[in-house]
PAVO-481551 format. One record per atom (N, C-alpha, C, O, CB): z, x negated, y. Coordinates in steps of 0.05 Angstrom, whole numbers, plus 5000, padded with zeros to 4 digits. Atoms other than C-alpha are relative to their C-alpha. Last residue first. Glycine has a CB too. Example, Ala and Ser with C-alpha at 12.3 -4.5 7.8 and 13.67 -1.06 7.14 Angstrom:
! residues 2
499950164976 514347274979 501450155022 501850055044 497149915009 500049824976 515647544910 500049825024 501349615024 502550205001 
END
This chain:
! residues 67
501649795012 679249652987 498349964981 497150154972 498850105015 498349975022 684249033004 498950274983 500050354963 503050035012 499050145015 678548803048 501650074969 500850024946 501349905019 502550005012 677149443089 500749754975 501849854955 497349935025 499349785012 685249393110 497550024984 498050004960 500750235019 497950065024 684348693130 499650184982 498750124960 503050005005 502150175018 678148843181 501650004963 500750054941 499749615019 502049695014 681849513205 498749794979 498149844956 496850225027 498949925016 687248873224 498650184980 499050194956 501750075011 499550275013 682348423259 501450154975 500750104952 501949755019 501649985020 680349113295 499949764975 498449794956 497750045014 500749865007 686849203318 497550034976 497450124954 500250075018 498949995025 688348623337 499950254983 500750224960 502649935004 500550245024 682448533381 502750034969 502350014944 500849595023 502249905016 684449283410 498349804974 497449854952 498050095022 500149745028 690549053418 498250144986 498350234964 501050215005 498050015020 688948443457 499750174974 498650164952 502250065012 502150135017 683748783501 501349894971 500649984949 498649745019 501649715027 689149243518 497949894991 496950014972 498750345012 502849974994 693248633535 499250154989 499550194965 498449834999 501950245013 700348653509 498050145014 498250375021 499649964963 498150185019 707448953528 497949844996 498449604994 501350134971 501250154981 702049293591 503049864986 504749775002 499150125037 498050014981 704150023576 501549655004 503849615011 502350244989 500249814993 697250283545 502949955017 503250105036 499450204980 501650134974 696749593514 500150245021 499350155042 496549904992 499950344987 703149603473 498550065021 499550085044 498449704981 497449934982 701950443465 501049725015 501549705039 502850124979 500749804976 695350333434 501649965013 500949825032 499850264998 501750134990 698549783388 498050045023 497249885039 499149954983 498550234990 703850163360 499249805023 500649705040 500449864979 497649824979 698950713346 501749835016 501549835041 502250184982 502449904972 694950273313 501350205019 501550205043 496750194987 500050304982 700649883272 498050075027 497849975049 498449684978 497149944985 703150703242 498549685016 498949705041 504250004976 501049824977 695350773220 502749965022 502650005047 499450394988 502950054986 694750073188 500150215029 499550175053 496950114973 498750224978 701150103153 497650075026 498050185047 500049584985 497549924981 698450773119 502149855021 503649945038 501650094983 502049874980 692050473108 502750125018 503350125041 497350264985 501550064973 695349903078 498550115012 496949995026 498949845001 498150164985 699450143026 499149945032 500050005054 500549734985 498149715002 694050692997 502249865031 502449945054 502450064957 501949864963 689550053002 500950175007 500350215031 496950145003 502049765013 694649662954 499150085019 499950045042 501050234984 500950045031 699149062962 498750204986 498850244962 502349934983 499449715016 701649143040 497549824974 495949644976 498650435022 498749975035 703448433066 499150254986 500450284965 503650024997 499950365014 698748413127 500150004973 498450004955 502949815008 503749975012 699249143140 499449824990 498749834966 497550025018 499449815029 707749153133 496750054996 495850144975 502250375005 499450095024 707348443174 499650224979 499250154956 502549895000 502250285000 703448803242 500949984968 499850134952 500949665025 502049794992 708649433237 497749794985 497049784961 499750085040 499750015013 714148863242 498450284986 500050414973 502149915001 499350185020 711848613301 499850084968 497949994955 502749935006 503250035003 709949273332 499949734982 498549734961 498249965033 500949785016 717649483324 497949984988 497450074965 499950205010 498250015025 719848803350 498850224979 498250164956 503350095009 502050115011 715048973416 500949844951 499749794930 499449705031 502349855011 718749623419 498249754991 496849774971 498550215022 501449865009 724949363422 496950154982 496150234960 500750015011 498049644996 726148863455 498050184979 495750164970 499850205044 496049845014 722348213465 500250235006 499250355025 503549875014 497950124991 714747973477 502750084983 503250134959 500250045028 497649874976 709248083445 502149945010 502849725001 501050194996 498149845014 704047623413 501850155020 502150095044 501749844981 
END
C-alpha cells in the first residue's frame, strides 16, 4: 500500500470509491480516476509500477464483475 501525504491518501481513497461503487456507471468512473492515480504512484516511485499495474488490473477485474 502507499505511504503518507497527500497523494498516496488521494490514491487510497480513489481505491475505496471502486471497491464500494454500487453500479457499473459508478465504477467505471472510479475505475478511470484510480488508474490514473495509480500510473502516477508508479511513474513517481509512491508504489511499484509492477504494483500498480497488479492493482490495477485486480481492480479492471472488479469493475467487469459489477457489469
Amino acid at each position: 500500500m502507499p505511504g503518507t501525504g497527500r497523494a498516496a491518501s488521494e490514491l487510497r481513497t480513489a481505491l475505496k470509491k471502486v471497491r464500494s461503487a454500487t453500479t457499473a456507471a459508478e465504477a467505471s468512473a472510479a475505475y478511470k480516476r484510480a488508474a490514473q492515480l495509480l500510473d502516477r504512484a508508479g511513474r513517481k516511485n509512491l508504489i511499484h509500477k509492477n504494483a500498480a499495474a497488479r492493482q490495477k488490473s485486480r481492480l479492471a477485474k472488479a469493475v467487469a464483475r459489477k457489469k
